[in-house]
Every structure is written in C-alpha cells, then in structure tokens.
C-alpha positions as CSV (number, residue, x, y, z in Angstrom):
1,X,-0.1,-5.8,25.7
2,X,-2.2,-2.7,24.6
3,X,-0.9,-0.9,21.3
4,X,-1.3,2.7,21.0
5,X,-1.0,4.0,17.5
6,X,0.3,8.1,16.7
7,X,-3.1,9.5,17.3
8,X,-3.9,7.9,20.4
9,X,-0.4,8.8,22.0
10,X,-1.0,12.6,20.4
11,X,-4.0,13.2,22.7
12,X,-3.1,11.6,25.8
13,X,0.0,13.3,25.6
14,X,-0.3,17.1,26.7
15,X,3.1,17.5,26.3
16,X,2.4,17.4,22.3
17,X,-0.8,19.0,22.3
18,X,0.7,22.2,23.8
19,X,3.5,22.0,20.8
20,X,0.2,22.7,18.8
21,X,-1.2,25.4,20.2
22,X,-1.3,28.6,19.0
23,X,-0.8,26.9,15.6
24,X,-2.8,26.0,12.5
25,X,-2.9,22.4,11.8
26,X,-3.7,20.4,9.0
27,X,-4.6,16.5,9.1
28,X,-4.5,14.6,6.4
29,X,-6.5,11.2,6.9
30,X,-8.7,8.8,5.5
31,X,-11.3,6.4,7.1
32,X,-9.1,4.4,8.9
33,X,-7.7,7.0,10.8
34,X,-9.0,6.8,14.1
35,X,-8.5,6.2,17.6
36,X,-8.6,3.5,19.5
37,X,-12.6,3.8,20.2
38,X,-13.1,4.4,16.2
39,X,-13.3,7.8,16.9
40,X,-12.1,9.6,13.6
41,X,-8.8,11.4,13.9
42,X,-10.3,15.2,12.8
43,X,-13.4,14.7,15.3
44,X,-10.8,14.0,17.8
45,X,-8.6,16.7,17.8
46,X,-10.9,18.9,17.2
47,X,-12.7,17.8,19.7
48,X,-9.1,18.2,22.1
49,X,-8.6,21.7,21.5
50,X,-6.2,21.6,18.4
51,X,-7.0,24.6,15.6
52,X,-7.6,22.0,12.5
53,X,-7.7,24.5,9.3
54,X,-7.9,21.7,6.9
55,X,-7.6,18.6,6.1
56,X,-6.6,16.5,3.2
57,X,-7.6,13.1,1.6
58,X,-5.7,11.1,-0.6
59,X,-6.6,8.5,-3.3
60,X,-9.9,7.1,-2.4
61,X,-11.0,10.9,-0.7
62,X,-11.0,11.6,2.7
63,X,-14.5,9.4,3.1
64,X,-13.1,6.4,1.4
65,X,-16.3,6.7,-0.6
66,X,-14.4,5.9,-4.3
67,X,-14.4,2.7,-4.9
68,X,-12.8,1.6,-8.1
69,X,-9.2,2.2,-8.5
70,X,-7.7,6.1,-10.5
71,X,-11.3,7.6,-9.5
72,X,-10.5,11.3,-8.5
73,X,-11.9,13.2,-6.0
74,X,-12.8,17.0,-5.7
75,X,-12.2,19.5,-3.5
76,X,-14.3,20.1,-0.5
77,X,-15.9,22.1,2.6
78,X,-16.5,19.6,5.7
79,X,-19.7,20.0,6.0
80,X,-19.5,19.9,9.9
81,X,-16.4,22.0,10.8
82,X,-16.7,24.7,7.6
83,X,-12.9,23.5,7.1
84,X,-11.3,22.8,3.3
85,X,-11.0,19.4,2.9
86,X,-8.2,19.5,-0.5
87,X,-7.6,16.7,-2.7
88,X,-4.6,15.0,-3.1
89,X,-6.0,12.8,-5.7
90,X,-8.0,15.2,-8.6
91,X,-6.5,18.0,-10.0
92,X,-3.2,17.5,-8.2
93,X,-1.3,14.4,-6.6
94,X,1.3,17.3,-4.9
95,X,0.1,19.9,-2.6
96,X,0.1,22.7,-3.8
97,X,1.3,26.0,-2.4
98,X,-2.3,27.3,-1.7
99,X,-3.0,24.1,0.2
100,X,0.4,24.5,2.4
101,X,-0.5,27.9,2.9
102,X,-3.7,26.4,5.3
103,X,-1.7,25.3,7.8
104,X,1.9,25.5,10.0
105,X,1.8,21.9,10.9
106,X,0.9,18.7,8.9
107,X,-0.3,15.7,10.3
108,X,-0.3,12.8,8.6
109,X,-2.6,9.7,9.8
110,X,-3.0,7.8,6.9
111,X,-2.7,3.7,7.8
112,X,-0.6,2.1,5.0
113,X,-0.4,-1.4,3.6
114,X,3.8,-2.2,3.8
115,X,3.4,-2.3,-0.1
116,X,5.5,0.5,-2.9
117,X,2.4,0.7,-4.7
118,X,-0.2,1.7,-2.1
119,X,-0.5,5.7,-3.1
120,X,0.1,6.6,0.4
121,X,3.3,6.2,0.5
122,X,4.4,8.7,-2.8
123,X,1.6,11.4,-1.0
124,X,3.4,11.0,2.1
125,X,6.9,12.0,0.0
126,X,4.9,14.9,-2.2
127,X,3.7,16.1,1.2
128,X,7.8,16.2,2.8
129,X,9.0,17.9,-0.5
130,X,6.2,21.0,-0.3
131,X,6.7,20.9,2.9
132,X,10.4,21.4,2.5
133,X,9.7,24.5,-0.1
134,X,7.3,26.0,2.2
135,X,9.1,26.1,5.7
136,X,6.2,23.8,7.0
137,X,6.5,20.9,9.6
138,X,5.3,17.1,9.0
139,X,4.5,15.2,12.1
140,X,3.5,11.5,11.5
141,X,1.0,9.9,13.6
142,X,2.2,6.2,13.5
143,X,0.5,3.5,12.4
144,X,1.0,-0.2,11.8
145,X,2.3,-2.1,8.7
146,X,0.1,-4.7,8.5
147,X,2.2,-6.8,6.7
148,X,4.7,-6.7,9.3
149,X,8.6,-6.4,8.5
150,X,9.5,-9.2,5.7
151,X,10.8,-7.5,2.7
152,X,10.2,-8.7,-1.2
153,X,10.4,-7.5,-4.2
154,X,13.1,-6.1,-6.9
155,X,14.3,-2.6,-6.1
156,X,12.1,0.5,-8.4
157,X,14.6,0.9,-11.5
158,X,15.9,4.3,-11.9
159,X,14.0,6.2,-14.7
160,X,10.7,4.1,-13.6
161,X,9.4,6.6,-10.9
162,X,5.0,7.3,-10.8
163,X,2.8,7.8,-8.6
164,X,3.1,4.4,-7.4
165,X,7.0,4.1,-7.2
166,X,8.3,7.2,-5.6
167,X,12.0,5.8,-5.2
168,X,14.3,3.2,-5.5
169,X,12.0,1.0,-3.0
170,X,11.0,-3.0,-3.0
171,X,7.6,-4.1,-3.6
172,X,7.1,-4.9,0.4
173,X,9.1,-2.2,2.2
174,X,8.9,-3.8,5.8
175,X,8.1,-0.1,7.3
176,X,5.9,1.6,8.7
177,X,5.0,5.4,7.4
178,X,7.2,7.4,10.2
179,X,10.2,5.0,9.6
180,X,9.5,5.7,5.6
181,X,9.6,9.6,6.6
182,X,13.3,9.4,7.7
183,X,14.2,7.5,4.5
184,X,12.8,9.8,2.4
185,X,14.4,12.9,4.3
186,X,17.5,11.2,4.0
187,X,17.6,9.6,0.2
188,X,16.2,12.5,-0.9
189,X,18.6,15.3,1.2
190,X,15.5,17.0,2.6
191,X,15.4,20.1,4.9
192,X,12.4,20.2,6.1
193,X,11.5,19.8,9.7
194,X,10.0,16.5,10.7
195,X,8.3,14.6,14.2
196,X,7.3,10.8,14.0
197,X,4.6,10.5,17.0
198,X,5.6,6.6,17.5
199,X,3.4,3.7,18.5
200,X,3.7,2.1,21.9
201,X,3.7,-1.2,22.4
202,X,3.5,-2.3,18.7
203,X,5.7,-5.5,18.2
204,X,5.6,-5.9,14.5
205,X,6.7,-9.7,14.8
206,X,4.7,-10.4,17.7
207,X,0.9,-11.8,17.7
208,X,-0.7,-10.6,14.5
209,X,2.8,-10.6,12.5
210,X,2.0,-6.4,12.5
211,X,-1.3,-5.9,13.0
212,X,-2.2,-6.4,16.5
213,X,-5.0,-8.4,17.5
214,X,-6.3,-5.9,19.9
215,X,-6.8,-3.4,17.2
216,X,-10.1,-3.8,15.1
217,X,-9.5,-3.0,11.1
218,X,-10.9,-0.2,9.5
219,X,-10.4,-0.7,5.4
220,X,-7.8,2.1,4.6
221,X,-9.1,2.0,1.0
222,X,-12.5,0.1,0.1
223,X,-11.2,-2.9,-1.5
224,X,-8.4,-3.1,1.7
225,X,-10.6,-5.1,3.1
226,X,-9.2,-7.3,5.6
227,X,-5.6,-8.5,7.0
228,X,-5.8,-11.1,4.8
229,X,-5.4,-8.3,1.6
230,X,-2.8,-6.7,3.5
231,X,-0.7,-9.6,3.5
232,X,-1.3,-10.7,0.0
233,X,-1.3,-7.3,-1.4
234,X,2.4,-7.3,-2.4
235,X,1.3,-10.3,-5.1
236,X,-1.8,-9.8,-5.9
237,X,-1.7,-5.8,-6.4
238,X,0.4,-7.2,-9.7
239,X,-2.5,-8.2,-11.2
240,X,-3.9,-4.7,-12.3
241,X,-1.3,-5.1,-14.6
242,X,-2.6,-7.9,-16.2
243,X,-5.8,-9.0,-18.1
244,X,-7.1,-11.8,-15.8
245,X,-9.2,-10.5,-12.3
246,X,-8.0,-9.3,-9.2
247,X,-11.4,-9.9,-7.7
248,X,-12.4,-6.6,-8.3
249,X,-16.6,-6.5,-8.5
250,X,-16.5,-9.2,-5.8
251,X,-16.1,-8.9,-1.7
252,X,-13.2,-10.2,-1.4
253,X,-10.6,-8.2,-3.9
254,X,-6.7,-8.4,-4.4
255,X,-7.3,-11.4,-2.4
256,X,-6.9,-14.0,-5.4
257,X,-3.7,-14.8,-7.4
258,X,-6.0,-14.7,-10.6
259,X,-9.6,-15.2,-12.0
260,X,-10.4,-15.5,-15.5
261,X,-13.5,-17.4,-17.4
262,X,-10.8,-19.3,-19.9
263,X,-8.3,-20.7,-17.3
264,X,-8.4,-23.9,-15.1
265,X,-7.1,-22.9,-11.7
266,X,-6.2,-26.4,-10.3
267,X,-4.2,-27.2,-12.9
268,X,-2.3,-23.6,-12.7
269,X,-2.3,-25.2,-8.9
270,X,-0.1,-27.8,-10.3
271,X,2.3,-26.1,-12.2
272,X,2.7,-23.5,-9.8
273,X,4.1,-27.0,-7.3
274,X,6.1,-28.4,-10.2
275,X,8.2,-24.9,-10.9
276,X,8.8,-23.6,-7.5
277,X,7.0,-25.6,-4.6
278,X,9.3,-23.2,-1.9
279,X,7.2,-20.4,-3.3
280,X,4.1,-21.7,-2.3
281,X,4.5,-21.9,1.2
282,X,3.5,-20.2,4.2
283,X,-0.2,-19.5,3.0
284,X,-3.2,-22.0,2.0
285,X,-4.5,-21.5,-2.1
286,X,-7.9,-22.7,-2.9
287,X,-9.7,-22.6,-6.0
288,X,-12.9,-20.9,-6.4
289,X,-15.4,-19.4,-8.5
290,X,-16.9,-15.9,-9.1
291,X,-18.5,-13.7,-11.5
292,X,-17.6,-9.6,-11.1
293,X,-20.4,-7.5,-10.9
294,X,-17.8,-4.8,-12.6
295,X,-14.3,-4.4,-13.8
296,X,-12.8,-7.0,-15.9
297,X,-14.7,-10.0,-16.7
298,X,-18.0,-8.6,-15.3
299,X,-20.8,-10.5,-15.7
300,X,-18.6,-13.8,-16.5
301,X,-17.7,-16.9,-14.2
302,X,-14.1,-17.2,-13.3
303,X,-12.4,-19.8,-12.0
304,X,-9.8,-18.5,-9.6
305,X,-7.2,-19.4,-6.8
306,X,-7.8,-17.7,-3.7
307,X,-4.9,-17.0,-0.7
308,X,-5.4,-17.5,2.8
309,X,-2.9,-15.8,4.8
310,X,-4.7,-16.4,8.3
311,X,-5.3,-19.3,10.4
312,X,-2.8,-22.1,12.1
313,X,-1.7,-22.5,8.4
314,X,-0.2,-19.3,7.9
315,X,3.6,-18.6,8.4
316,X,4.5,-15.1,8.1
317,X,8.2,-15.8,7.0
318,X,7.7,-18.4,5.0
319,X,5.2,-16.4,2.7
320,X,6.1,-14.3,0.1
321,X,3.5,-13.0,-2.1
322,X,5.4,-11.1,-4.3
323,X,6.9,-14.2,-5.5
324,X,4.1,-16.7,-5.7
325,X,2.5,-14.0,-7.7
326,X,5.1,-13.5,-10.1
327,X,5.0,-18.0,-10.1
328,X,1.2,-17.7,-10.6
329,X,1.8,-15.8,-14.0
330,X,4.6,-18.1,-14.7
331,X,2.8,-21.3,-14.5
332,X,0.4,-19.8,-17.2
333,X,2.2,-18.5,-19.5
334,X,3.7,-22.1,-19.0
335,X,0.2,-23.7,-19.4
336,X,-1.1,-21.1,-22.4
337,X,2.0,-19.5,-24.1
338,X,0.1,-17.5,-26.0
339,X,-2.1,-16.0,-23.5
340,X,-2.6,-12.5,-23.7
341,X,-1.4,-12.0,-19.9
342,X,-0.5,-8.1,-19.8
343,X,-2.6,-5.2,-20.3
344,X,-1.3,-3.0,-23.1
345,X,-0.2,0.3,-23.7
346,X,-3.0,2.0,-24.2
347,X,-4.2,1.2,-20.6
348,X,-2.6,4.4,-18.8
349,X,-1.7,2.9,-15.2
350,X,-1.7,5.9,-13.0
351,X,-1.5,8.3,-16.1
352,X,1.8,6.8,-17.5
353,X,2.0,6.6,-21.1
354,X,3.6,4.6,-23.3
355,X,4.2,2.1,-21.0
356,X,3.2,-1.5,-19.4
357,X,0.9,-1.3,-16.6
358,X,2.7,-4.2,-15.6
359,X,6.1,-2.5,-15.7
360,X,5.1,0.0,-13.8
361,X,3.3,-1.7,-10.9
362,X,7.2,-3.4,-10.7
363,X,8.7,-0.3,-11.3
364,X,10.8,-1.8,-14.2
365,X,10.5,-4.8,-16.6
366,X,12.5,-7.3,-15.1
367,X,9.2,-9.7,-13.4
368,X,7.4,-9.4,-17.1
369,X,10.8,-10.2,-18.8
370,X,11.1,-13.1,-16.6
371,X,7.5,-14.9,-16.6
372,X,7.8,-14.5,-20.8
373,X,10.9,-16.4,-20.9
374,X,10.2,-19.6,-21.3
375,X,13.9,-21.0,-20.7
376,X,13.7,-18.7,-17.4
377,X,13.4,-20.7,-13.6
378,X,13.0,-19.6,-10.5
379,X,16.7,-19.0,-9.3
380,X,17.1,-16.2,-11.9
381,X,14.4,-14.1,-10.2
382,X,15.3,-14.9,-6.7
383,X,18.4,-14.1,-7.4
384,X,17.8,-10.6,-8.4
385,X,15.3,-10.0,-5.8
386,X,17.4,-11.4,-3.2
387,X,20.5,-8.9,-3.9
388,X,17.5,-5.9,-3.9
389,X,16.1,-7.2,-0.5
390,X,19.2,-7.8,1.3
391,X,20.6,-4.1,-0.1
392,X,17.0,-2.5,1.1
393,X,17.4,-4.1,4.3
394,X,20.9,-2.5,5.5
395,X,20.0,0.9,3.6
396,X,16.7,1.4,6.1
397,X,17.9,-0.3,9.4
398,X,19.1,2.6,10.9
399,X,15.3,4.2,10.8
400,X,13.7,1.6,12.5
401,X,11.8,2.7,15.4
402,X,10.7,-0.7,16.9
C-alpha cells in the first residue's frame, strides 16, 4: 500500500489548498522535506499556487549544508523566490516576533527521528508557543517516525529542560510530529490554533517498522544517514556526551555504540553478554575499525562496535537502543573503572553551563549515576525506565493518529 506523507496529501487536496488562499504562508523545512517525487516542499507549493512569504530552517539550515553538530546558521534571501529564509538555529532557537509577523499560517515539514534529543522536536514547541502569542496558525504536514512506535528511555526530570529536552518526554517518544503537536498543546495549556495534515496509509508497525519501504530516505540532518541511524539513534545519540566516538568524521555516524583508540571492542562485546544479554537483542553488533577524519579521535584508529538494525536479524520490539547503550558504557566502566567516560563541564552541550553533557542528553542524571555505580545491575535501570515508559505511554494514547 502507497503512503502519502502531509505534503503530498496538502496538494492533492484542493480542499486545503483553498484554506490557504488569500493568505501568507510560511514553511518551515529542511532537505528532507519533499514530496513523493523528491520534489522539495517550498518548490512545490509554490509551484501550486500557495503565497510562501518565508521560510524557515532549523538546526542544520534549511539546505542541510552544516555538517558538524551546534554549527549555526544565518539568516537568508532564497536566492530563487527573493523570500526570507530565517534561522531557527543562529541568533535565536525561538521565533521571533519579526519572523511571525511574515506569515498567517505556519507549516511545518520537518521529518523527525522518534528521539527527545533531535532539535526538531523543541523548534516545533518554540514554533506553537509564538505562535500562541501572535494569534498565528500551525499546520503540520505529517511525516513518519522512523523508528516506529516502541518507547524507551527515563522521563526528562523537571528542572533539566534545553534545547534538546523540551518537556517531561522519554528518550524514544513513539510519535510522530503532528501527534507531538497535540501533546504539547495540551501539557503545555496552549491556545493557539492548530491542523495536523495526516499521512495516509502509514502503518507505523507494518513493513519497515515506520518507515515505509516505498518511500526513499532523504537524510533529515547530514549525519541522519540511513534507517539504520534512525533506529539506533535513541542509544547512540548518548555518546556526544561522552569522550569515546560516535562515528563522527566517518560515513556511517551515531551508527556505533562506541569507538575509541584505547578500548578493545570484543571484549566490551563480552561484558556487554555477561551483564544483561536481554539487552542485546533484536539487532546484530560487530566490531570494526575506523579513523575520523574530524571530531574526536581524528586522525586515530578506533576499534568500535557497530549496530545493525536491518536485515532478517532485526526485531523491532525486541531492540532497545537506549538500553544497550546505557549497557555499552556499563560494560566499560566495568572493564576500565577509571576511564574518563563523560565529557566535562566545560564542554557546553547545546549552550548549557555548568552541566554534564551527558546529563543533559538524558535530561537528568539518573543513566550516568547508574553506569558509575559499580554495585548497580540492570534491574535498577529498567526498573526506572519501565515506570517512565509505561506512564508516557497512557499520557499520549489519546493523540495517536494511526
């Protein structure tokens, strides 16, 4: 069965596309967002008729064209439509009220990840809020979590809100961006008035596990590189909190549970079976080698285990990557107790301060507390992160839209 995502269903639909008219819209977009012939969303409509006044990119810019991670980007004109393309990722990570004052209607077609900590998530809330102030409307044009609808994680601790944690959210939300916009109108009381353009036909535990097989992917970011990230992303994003490699300066990023020149994967393998073997299943690990041509380690040859969350071996429920990410930095700290594992302080993780990256990525300090304590097993995690999931999954239920 075909899938039509938000965008696609906007244009055939002339139902919708007369709501617009006579209206100034604003799309805000990425270089994933597109149609179902990889046409990009703001050729699209323009090219339908709708009045686009701006546009807006978040991290990574509306070209996808910054590659490292916390790179801003500037404003804009588009150079072929003479439009303002405004940066929700430089001077400001909120709109401000110059940029609502571009548009009547906002359109947001930015294709998420399922995961707290991808950016898009917190822009789409900053987006509600202003829009809230400014008597603006927020349509969504639905999109796909890739990572279908398991949840994972420990619930954001109040008090440990960024950019990266807008609200009391697991690691892996199990939504896509329109159901998150009803959550976040309703956790956060907001007035402001709101459309979800939904997908047709997506069955987010049919073939693909989320993303269907039909639909070729676009990166969303440049080191979103594949399903495969998507589905590990949950785990492995983790590791920007830590001093060992995500894989960054290689082609195949946040795709690794750890890369460092001074640690022996195989036998972090091991340990990883002898403390929780349940929370390496679902996914095939191999060990591998690689230097980074930048980031951390650059220039030096890491050894490294590297997930595989495709194939006849994969099995969606069975996988949890938050976990087996969280066991990866347990099994060294198991290995080497003295290894340095977290970044410090003075690294400022999305301009936090005086904080652990690592901390912040989980939106508290209950994972690092855990893999630090020595006397510490695996049913004292789950545990936690078992009350947060279950407690996540009755709060959102009645958004679901498929």
């Amino acid at each position: 069965m075909s899938v039509e995502f938000g965008i696609d269903r906007l244009l055939a639909d002339s139902a919708l596309l007369d709501e617009l008219k006579g209206r100034r819209v604003a799309l805000v977009a990425h270089p994933a967002s597109v149609t179902k012939d990889l046409t990009h969303s703001l050729d699209a409509l323009i090219a339908a008729g709708v009045n686009v006044t701006s546009a807006f990119g978040p991290q990574h810019g509306l070209k996808g064209d910054k590659q490292d991670n916390m790179v801003e980007t500037s404003d804009e004109i588009d150079a072929d439509y003479g439009i303002p393309v405004f940066s929700l990722y430089g001077e400001v990570r909120r709109p401000t009220g110059q940029m609502m004052s571009s548009a009547d209607v906002f359109l947001f077609d930015l294709q998420d990840l399922g995961c707290r900590i991808y950016t898009f998530v917190t822009t789409l809330l900053y987006l509600l809020e202003e829009a809230a102030k400014s008597g603006k409307e927020v349509w969504v044009l639905d999109r796909p979590n890739p990572a279908g609808r398991p949840v994972e994680g420990t619930l954001l601790v109040p008090g440990h809100e960024s950019f990266v944690g807008a609200a009391p959210m697991p690691m892996r939300h199990g939504l896509t961006m329109g159901e998150m916009g009803h959550w976040f109108i309703e956790h956060f009381g907001l007035d402001v008035a709101y459309k979800v353009v939904a997908m047709q036909g997506w069955q987010p535990d049919g073939a693909g596990f989320g993303w269907p097989e039909s639909r070729i992917w676009i990166n969303p970011s440049p080191n979103a590189a594949s399903v495969n990230m998507a589905r590990c992303y949950a785990g492995t994003v983790m590791i920007e909190g830590a001093t060992v490699s995500e894989g960054r300066g290689t082609t195949r990023p946040l795709e690794v549970l750890f890369g460092a020149p001074d640690l022996d994967a195989k036998a972090v393998a091991r340990e990883m079976r002898r403390i929780a073997p349940d929370w390496c299943a679902g996914v095939k690990v191999r060990d591998c080698w690689f230097e980074p041509t930048f980031h951390k380690h650059t220039g030096k040859l890491c050894n490294a285990l590297m997930l595989h969350g495709e194939g006849p071996d994969y099995d969606h429920h069975a996988f949890k990557p938050w976990r087996m990410q969280a066991l990866a930095f347990k099994a060294i700290r198991s290995l080497y107790p003295d290894y340095p594992i977290w970044r410090g302080k003075d690294f400022k993780y999305e301009y936090t301060n005086d904080v652990l990256a690592i901390d912040v990525i989980n939106g508290g300090p209950a994972l690092r507390e855990w893999v630090d304590d020595l006397n510490a097993g695996p049913d004292a995690l789950d545990a936690q992160a078992s009350a947060d999931e279950a407690a996540w999954v009755q709060n959102v239920r009645g958004h679901l839209l498929y």
